[in-house]
HTML snippet that shows the backbone in 3Dmol.js (N, CA, C, O; Angstrom):
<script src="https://3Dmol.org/build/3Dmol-min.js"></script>
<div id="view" style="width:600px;height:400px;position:relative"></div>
<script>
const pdb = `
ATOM      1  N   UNK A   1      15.632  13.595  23.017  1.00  0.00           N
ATOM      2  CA  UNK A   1      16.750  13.478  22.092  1.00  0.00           C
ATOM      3  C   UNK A   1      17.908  12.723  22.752  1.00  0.00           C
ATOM      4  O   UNK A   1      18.534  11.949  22.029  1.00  0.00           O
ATOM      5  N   UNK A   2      18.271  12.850  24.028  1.00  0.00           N
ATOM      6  CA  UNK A   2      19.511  12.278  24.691  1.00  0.00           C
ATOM      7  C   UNK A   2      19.272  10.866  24.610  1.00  0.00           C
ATOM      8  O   UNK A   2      20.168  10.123  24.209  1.00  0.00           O
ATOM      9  N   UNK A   3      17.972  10.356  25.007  1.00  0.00           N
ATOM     10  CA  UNK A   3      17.488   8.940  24.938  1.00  0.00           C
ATOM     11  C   UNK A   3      17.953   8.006  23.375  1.00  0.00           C
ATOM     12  O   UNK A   3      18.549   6.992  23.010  1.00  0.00           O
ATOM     13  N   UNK A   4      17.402   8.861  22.989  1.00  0.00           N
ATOM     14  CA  UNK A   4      17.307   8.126  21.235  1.00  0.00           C
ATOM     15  C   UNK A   4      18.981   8.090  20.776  1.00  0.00           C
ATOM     16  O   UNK A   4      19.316   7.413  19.804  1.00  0.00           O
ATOM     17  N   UNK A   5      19.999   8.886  21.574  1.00  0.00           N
ATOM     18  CA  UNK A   5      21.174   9.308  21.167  1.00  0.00           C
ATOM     19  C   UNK A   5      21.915   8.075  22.207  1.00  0.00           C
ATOM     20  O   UNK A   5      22.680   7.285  21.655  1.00  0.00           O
ATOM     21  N   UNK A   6      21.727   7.974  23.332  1.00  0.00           N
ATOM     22  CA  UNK A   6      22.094   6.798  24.567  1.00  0.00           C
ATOM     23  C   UNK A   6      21.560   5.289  23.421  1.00  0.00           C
ATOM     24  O   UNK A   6      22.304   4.387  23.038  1.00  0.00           O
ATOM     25  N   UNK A   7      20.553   5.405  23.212  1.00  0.00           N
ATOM     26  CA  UNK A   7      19.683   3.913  22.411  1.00  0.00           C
ATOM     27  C   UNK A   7      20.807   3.840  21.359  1.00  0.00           C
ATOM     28  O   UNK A   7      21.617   2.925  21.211  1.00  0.00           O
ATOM     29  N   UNK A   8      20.700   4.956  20.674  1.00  0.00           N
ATOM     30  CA  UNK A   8      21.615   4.317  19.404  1.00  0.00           C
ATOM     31  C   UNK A   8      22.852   3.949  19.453  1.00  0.00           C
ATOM     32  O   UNK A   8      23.226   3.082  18.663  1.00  0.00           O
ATOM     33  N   UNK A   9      23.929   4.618  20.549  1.00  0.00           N
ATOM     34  CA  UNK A   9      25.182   5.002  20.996  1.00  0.00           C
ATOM     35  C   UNK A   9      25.030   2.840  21.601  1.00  0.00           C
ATOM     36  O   UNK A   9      25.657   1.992  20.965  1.00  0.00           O
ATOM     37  N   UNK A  10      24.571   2.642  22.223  1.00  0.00           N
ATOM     38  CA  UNK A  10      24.141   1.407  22.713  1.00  0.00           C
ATOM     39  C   UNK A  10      24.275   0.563  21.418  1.00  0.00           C
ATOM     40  O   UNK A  10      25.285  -0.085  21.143  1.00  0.00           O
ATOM     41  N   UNK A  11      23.350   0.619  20.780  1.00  0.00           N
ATOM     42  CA  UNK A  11      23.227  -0.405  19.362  1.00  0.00           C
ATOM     43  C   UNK A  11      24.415  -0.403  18.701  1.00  0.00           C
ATOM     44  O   UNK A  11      24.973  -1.472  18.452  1.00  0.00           O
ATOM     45  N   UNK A  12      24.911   0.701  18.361  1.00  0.00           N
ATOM     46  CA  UNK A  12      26.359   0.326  17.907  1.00  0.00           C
ATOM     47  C   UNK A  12      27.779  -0.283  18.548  1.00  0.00           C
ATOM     48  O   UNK A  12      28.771  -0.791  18.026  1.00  0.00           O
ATOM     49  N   UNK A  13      27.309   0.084  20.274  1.00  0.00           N
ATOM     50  CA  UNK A  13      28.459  -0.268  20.732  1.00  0.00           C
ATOM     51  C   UNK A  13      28.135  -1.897  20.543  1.00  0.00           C
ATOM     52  O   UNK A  13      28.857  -2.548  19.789  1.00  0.00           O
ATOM     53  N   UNK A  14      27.080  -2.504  21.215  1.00  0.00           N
ATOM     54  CA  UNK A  14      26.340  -3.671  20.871  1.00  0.00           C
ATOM     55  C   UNK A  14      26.846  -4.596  19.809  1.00  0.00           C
ATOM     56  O   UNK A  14      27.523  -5.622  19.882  1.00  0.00           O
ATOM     57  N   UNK A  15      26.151  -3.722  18.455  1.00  0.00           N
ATOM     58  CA  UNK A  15      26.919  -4.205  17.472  1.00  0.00           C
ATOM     59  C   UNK A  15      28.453  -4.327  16.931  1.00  0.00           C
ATOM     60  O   UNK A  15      28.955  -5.139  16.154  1.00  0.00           O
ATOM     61  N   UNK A  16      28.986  -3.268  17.600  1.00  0.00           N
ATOM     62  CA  UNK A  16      30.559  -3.838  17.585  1.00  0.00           C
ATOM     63  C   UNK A  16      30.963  -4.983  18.624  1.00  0.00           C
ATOM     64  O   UNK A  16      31.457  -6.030  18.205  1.00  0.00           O
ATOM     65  N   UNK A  17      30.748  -4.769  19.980  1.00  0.00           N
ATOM     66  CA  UNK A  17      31.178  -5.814  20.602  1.00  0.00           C
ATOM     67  C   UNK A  17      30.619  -7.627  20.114  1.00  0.00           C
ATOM     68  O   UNK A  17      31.223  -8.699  20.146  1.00  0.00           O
ATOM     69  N   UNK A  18      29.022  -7.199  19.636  1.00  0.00           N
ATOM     70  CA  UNK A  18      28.532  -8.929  19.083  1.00  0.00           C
ATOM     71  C   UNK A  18      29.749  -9.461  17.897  1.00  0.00           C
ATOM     72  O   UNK A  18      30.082 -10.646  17.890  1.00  0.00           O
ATOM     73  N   UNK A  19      30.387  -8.424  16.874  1.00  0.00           N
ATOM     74  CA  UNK A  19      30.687  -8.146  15.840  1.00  0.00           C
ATOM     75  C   UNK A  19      32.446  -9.232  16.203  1.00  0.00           C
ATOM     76  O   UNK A  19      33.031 -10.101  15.556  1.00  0.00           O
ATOM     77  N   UNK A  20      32.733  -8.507  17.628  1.00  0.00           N
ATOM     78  CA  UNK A  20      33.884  -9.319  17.911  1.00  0.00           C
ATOM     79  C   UNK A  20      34.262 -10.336  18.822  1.00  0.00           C
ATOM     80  O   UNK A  20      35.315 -10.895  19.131  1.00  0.00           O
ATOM     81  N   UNK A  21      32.724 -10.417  19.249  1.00  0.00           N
ATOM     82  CA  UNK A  21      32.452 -11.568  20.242  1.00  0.00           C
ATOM     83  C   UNK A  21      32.190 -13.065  19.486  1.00  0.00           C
ATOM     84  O   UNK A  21      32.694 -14.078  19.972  1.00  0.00           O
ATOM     85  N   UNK A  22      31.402 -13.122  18.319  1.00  0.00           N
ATOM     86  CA  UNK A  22      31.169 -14.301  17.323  1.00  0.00           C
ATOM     87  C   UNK A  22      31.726 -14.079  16.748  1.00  0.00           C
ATOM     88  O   UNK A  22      32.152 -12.941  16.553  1.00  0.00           O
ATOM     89  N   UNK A  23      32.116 -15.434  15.962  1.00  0.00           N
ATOM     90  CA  UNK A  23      32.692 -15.883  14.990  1.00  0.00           C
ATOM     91  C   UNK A  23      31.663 -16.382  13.576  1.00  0.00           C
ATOM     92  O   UNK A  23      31.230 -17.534  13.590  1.00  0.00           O
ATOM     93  N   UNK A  24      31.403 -15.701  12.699  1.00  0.00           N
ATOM     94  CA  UNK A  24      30.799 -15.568  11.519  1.00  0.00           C
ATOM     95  C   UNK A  24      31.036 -15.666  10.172  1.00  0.00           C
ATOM     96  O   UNK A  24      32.037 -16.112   9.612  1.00  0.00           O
ATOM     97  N   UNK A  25      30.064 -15.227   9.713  1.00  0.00           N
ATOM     98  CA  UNK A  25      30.680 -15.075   8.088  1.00  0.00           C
ATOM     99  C   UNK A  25      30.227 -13.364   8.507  1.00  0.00           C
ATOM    100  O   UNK A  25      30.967 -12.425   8.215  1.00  0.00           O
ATOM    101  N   UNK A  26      29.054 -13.207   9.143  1.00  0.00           N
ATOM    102  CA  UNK A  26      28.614 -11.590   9.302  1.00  0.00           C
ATOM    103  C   UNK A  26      29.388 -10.771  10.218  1.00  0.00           C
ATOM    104  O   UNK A  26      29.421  -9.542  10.156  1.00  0.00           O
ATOM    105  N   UNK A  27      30.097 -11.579  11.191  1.00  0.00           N
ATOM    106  CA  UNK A  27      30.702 -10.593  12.346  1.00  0.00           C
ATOM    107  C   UNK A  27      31.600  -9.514  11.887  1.00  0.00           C
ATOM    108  O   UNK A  27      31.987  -8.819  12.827  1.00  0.00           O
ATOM    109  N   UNK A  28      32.145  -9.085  10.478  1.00  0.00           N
ATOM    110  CA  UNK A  28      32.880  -8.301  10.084  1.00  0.00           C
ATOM    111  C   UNK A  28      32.127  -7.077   9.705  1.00  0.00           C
ATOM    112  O   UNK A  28      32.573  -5.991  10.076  1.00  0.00           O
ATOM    113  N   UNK A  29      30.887  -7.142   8.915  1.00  0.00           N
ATOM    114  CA  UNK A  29      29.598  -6.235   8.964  1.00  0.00           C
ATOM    115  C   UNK A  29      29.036  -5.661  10.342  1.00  0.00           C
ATOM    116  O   UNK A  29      28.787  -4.475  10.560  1.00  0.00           O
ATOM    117  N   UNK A  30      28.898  -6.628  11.147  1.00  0.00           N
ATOM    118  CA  UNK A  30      28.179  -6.270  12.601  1.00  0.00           C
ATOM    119  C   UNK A  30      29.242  -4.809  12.753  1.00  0.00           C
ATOM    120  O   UNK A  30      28.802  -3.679  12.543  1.00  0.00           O
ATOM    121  N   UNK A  31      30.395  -5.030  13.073  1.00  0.00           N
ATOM    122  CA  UNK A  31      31.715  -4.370  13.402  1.00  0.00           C
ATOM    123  C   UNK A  31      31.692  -2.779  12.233  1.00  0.00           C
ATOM    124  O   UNK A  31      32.004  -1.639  12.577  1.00  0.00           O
ATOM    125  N   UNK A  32      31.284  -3.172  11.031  1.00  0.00           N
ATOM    126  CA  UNK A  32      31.856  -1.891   9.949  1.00  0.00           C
ATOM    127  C   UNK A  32      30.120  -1.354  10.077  1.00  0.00           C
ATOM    128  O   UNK A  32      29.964  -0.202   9.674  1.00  0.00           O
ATOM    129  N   UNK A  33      29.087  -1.921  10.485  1.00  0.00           N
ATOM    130  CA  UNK A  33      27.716  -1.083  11.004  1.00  0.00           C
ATOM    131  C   UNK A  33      28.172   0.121  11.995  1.00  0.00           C
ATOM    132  O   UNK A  33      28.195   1.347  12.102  1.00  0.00           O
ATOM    133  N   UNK A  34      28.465  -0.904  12.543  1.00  0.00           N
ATOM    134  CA  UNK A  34      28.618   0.052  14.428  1.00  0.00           C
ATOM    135  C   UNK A  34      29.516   0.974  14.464  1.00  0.00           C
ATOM    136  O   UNK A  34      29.515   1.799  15.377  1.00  0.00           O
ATOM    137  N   UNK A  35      30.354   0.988  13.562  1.00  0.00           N
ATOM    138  CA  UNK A  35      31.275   1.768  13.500  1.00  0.00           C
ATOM    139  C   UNK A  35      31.087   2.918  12.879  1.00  0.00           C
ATOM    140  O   UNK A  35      31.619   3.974  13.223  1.00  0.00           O
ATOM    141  N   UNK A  36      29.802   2.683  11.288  1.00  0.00           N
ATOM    142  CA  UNK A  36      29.163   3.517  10.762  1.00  0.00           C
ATOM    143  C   UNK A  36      28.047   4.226  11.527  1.00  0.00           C
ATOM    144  O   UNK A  36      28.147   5.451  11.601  1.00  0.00           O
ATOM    145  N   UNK A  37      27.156   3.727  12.021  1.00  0.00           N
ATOM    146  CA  UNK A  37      26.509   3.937  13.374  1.00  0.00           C
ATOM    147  C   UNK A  37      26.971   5.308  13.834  1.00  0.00           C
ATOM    148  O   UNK A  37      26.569   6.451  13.618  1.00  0.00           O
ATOM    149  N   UNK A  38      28.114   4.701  14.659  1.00  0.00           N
ATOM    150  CA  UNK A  38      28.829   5.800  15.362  1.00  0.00           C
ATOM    151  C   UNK A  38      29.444   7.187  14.787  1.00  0.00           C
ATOM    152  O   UNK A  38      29.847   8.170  15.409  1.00  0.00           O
ATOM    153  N   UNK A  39      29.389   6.964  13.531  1.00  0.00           N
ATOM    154  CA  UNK A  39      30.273   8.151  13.206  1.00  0.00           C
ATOM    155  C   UNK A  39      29.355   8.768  12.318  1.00  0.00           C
ATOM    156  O   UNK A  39      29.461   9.993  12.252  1.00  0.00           O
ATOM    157  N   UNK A  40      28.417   8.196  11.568  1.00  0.00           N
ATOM    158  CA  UNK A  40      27.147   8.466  10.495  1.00  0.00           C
ATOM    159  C   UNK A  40      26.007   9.331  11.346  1.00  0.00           C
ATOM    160  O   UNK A  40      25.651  10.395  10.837  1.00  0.00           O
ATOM    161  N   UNK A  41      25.408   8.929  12.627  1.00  0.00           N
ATOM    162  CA  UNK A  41      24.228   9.059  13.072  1.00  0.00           C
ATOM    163  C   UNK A  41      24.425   9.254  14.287  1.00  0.00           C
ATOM    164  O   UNK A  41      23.869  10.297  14.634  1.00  0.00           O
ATOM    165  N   UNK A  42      25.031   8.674  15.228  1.00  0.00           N
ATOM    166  CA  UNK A  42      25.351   9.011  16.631  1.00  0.00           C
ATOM    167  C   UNK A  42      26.061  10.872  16.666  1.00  0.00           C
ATOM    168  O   UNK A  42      25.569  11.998  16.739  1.00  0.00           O
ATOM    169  N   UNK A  43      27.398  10.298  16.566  1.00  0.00           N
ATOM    170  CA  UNK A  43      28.015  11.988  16.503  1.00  0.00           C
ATOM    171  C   UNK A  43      27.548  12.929  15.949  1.00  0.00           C
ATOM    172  O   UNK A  43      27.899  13.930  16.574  1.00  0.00           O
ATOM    173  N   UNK A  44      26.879  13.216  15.025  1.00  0.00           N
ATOM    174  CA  UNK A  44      26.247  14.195  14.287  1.00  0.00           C
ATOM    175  C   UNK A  44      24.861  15.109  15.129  1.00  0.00           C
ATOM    176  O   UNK A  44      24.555  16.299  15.046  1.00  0.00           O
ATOM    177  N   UNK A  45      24.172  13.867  16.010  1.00  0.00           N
ATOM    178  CA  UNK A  45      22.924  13.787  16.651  1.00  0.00           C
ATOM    179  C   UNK A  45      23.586  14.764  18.261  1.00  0.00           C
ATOM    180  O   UNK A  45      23.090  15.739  18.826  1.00  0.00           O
ATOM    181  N   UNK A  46      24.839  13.980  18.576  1.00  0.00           N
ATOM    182  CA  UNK A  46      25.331  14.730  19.455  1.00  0.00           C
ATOM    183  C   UNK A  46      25.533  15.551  19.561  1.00  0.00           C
ATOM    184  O   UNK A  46      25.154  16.304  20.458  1.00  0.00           O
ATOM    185  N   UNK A  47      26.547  15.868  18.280  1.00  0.00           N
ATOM    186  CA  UNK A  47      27.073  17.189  18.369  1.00  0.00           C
ATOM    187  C   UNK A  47      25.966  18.777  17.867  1.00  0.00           C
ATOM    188  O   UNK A  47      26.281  19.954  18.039  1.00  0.00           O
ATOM    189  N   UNK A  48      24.362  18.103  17.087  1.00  0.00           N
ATOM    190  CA  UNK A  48      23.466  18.969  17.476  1.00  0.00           C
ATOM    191  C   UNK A  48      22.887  18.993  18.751  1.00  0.00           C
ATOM    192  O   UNK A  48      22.531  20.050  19.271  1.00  0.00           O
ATOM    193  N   UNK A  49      22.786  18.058  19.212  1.00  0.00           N
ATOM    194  CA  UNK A  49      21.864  18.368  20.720  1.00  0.00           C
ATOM    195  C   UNK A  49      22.784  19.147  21.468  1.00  0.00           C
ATOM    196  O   UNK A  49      22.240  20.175  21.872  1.00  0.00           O
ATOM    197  N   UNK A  50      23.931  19.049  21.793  1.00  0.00           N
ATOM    198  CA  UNK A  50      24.878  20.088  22.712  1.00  0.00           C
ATOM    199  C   UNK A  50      24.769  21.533  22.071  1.00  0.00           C
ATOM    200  O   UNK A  50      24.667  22.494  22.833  1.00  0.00           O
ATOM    201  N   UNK A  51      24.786  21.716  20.746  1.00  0.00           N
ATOM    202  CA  UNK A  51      25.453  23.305  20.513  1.00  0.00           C
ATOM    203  C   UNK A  51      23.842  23.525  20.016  1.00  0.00           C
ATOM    204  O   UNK A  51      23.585  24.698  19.747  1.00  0.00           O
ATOM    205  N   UNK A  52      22.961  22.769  19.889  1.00  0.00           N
ATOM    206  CA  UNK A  52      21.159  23.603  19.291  1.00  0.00           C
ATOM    207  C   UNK A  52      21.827  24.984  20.447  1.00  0.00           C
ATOM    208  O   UNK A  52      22.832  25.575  20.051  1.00  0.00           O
ATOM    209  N   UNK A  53      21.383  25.283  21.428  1.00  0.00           N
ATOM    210  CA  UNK A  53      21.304  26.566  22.224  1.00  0.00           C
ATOM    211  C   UNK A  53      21.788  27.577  22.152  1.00  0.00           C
ATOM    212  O   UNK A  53      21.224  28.671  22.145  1.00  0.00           O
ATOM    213  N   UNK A  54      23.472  27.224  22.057  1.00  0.00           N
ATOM    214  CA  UNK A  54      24.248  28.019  22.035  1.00  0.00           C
ATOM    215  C   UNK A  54      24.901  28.905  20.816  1.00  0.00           C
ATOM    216  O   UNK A  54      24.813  28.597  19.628  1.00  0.00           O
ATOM    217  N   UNK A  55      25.444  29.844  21.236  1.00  0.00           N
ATOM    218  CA  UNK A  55      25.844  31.500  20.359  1.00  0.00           C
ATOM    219  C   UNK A  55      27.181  31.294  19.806  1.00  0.00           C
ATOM    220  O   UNK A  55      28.222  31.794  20.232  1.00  0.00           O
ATOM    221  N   UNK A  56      27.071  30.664  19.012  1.00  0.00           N
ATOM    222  CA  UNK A  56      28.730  30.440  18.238  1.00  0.00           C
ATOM    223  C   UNK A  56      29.417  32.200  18.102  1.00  0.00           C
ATOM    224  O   UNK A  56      30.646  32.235  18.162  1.00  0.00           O
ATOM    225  N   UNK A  57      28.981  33.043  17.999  1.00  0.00           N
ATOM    226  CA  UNK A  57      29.605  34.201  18.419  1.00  0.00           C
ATOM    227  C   UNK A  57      30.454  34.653  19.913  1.00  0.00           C
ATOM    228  O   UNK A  57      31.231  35.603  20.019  1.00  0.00           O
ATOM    229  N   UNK A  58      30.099  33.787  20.885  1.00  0.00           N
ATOM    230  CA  UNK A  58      30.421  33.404  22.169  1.00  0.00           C
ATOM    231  C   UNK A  58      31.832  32.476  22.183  1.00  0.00           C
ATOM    232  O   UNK A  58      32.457  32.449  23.244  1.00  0.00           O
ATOM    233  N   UNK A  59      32.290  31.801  21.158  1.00  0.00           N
ATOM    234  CA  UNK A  59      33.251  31.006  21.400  1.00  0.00           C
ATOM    235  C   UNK A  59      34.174  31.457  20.253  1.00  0.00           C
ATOM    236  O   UNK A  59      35.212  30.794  20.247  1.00  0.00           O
ATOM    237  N   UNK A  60      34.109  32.400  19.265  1.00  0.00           N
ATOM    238  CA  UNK A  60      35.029  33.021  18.209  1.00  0.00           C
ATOM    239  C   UNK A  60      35.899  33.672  18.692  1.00  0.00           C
ATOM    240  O   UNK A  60      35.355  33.987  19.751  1.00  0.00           O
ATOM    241  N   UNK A  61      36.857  34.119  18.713  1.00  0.00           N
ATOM    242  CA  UNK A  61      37.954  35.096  18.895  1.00  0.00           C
ATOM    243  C   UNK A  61      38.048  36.400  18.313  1.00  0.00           C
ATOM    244  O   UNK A  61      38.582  36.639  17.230  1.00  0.00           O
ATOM    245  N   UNK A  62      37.579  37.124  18.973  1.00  0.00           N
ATOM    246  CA  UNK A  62      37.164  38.616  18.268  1.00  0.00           C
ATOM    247  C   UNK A  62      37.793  39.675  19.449  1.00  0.00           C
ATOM    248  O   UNK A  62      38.292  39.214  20.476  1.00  0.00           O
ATOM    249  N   UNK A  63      37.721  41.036  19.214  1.00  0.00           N
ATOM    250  CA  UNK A  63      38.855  42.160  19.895  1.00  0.00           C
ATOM    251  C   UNK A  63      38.025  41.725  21.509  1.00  0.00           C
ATOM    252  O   UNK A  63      38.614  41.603  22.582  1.00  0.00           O
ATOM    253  N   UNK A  64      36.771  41.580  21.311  1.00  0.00           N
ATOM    254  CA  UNK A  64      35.982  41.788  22.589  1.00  0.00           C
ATOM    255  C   UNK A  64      36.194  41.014  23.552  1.00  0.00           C
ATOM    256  O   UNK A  64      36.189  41.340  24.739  1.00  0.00           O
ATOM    257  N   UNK A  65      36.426  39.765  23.036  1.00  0.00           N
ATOM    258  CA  UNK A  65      36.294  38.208  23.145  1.00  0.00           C
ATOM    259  C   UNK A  65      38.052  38.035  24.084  1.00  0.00           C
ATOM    260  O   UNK A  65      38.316  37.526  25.173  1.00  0.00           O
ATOM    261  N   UNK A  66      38.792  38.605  23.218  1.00  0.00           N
ATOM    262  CA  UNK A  66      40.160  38.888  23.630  1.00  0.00           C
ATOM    263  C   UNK A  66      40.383  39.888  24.915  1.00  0.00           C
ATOM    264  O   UNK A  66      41.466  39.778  25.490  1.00  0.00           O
ATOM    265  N   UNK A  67      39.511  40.784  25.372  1.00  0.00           N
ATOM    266  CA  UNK A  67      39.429  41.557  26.231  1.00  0.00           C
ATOM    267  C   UNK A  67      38.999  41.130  27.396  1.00  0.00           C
ATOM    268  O   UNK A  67      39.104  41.595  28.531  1.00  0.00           O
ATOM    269  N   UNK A  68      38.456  40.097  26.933  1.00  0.00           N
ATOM    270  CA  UNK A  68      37.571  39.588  28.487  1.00  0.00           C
ATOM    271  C   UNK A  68      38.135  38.569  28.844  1.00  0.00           C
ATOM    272  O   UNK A  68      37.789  38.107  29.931  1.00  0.00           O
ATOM    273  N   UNK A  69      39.227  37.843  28.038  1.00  0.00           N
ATOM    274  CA  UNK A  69      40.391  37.232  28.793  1.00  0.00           C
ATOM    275  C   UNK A  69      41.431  37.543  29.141  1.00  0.00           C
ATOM    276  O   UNK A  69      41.990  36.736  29.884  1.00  0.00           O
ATOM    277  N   UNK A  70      42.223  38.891  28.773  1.00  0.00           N
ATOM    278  CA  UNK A  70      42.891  39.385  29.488  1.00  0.00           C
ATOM    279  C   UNK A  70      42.517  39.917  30.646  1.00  0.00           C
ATOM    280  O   UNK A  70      43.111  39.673  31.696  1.00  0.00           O
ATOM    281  N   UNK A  71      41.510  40.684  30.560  1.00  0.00           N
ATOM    282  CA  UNK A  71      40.775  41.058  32.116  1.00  0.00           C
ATOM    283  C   UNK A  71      40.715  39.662  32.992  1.00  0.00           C
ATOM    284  O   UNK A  71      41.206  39.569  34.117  1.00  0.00           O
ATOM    285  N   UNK A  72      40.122  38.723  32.388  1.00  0.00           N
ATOM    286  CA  UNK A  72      39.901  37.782  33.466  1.00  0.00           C
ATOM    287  C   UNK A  72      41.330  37.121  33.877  1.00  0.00           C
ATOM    288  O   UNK A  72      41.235  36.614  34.995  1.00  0.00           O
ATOM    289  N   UNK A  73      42.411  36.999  33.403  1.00  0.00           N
ATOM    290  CA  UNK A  73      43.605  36.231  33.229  1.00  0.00           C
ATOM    291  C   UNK A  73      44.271  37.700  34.279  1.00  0.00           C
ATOM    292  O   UNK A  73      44.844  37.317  35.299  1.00  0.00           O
ATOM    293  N   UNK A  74      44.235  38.765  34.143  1.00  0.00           N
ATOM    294  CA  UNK A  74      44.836  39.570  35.529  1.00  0.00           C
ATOM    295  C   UNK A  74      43.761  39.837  36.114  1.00  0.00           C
ATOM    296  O   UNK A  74      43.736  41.057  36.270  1.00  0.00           O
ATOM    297  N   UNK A  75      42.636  39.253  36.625  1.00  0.00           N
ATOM    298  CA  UNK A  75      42.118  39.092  37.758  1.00  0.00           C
ATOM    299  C   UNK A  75      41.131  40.321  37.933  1.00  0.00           C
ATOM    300  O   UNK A  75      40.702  40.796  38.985  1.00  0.00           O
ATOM    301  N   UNK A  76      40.956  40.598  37.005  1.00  0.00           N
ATOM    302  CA  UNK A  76      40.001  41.607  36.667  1.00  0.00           C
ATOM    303  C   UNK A  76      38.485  41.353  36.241  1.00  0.00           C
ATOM    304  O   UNK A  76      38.091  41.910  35.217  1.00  0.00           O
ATOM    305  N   UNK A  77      37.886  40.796  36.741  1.00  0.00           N
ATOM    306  CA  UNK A  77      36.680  40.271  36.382  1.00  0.00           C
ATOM    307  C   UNK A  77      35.304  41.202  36.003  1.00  0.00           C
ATOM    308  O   UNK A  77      34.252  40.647  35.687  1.00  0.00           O
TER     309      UNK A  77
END
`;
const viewer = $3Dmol.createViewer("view");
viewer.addModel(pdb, "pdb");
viewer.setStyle({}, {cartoon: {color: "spectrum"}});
viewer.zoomTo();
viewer.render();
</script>
């Protein structure tokens, strides 16, 4: 998954930089791809591959959650 996410992250950057490197009738498309790219299919891909694992109950703010940073914040571990 990181590969296919690096490949695509690539193609869009690609396509934005070709997008403002030539001079076209297309270089304005190259640019509004890559940009879609990036925000359509890249980030989305990312932001599942990082959190697939993890316990969104782990990062909420709840009485418990609050307890174990005050303990840890006076050194109470």
């Amino acid at each position: 998954m990181k590969y296919i996410i690096a490949v695509l992250t690539l193609a869009s950057l690609g396509s934005i930089i070709t997008g403002y490197l030539i001079d076209t009738e297309h270089s304005q498309q190259l640019i509004g791809f890559g940009v879609a790219g990036l925000f359509i299919i890249v980030f989305p891909l990312f932001s599942y591959y990082r959190w697939k694992d993890k316990n969104l109950k782990d990062y909420m703010i709840t009485k418990k959650n609050l307890g174990k940073m005050r303990n840890y914040k006076n050194g109470k571990h």
